[in-house]
N, C-alpha and C positions, 0 to 999 in steps of 0.2 A: 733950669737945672734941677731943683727940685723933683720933676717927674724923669728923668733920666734914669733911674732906678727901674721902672718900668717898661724902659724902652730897651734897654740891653738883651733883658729874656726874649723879648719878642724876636728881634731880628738876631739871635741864634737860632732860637725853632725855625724861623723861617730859610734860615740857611741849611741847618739841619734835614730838614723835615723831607726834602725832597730825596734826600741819601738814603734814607730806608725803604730797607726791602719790602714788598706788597704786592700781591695778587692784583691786577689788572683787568684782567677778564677769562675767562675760562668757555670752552665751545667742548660741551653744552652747557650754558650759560646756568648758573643755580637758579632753582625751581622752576624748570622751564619744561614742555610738555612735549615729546615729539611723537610725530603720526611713524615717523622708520628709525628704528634705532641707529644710532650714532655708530660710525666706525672706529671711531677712537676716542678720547682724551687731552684738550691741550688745553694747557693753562701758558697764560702770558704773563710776566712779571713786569717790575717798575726798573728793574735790573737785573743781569747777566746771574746766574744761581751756578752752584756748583752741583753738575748733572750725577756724581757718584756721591752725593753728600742727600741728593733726593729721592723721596719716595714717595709714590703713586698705590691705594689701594681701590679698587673699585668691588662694592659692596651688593648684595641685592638685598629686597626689603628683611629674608629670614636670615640678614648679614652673614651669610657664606661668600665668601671671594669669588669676584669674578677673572679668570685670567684673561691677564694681558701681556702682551709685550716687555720687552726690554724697552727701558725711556729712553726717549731719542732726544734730541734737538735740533728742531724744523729753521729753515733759512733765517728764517720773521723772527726766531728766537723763542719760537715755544717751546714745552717740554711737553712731550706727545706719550701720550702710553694707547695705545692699539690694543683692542680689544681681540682678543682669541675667536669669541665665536657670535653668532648675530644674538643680540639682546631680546629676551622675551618681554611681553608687554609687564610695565610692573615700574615701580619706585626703585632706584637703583641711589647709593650714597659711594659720594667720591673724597677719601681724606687723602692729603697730602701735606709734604714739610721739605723742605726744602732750606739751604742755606746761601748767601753771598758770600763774595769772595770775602770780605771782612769779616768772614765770623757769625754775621748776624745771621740765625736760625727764626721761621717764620712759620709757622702750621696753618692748618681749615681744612675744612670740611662742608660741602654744599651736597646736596640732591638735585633729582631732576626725575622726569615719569619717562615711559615709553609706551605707549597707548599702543 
């Protein structure tokens, strides 16, 4: 009984833990190098995001905005933003924030090249 004190925290986080919001994966994956530029932007979440509470910016290395699209949300559940026009070879930075239905608001920020 003693260590029962210790045992409480833990299996809240762990109940917790899986409820929060989090970046998944994202295609193009951060720091990842491609020989043809990507058509779009999507990021996968750990949970359903509110698509008007989110923003997509895609950058190029002299961080002027790249356009894209209005965010979508693709079958699979991703939030997709489509690029306007084909990517020239170069370091491009993708920031985004996004929130869940609870409230919970989540940011980042990853690169990636286009050779």
């Amino acid at each position: 009984m003693r260590n029962a004190h210790r045992f409480w925290p833990l299996l809240a986080a762990a109940i917790l833990l899986p409820m929060h919001l989090k970046l998944d994966k994202s295609d193009p994956k951060a720091d990842s190098t491609h020989t043809s530029a990507p058509k779009a932007v999507s990021l996968w979440f750990s949970q359903a995001v509110e698509l008007p509470a989110t923003k997509l910016t895609l950058t190029d290395a002299a961080k002027k905005e790249v356009a894209t699209k209005a965010l979508t949300k693709a079958p699979d559940g991703a939030v997709v933003a489509a690029i306007d026009a084909p990517l020239s070879a170069g370091t491009y930075n993708v920031s985004w924030r996004t929130m869940a239905k609870d409230g919970h608001v989540i940011k980042g920020d990853f690169a990636f090249t286009v050779k």
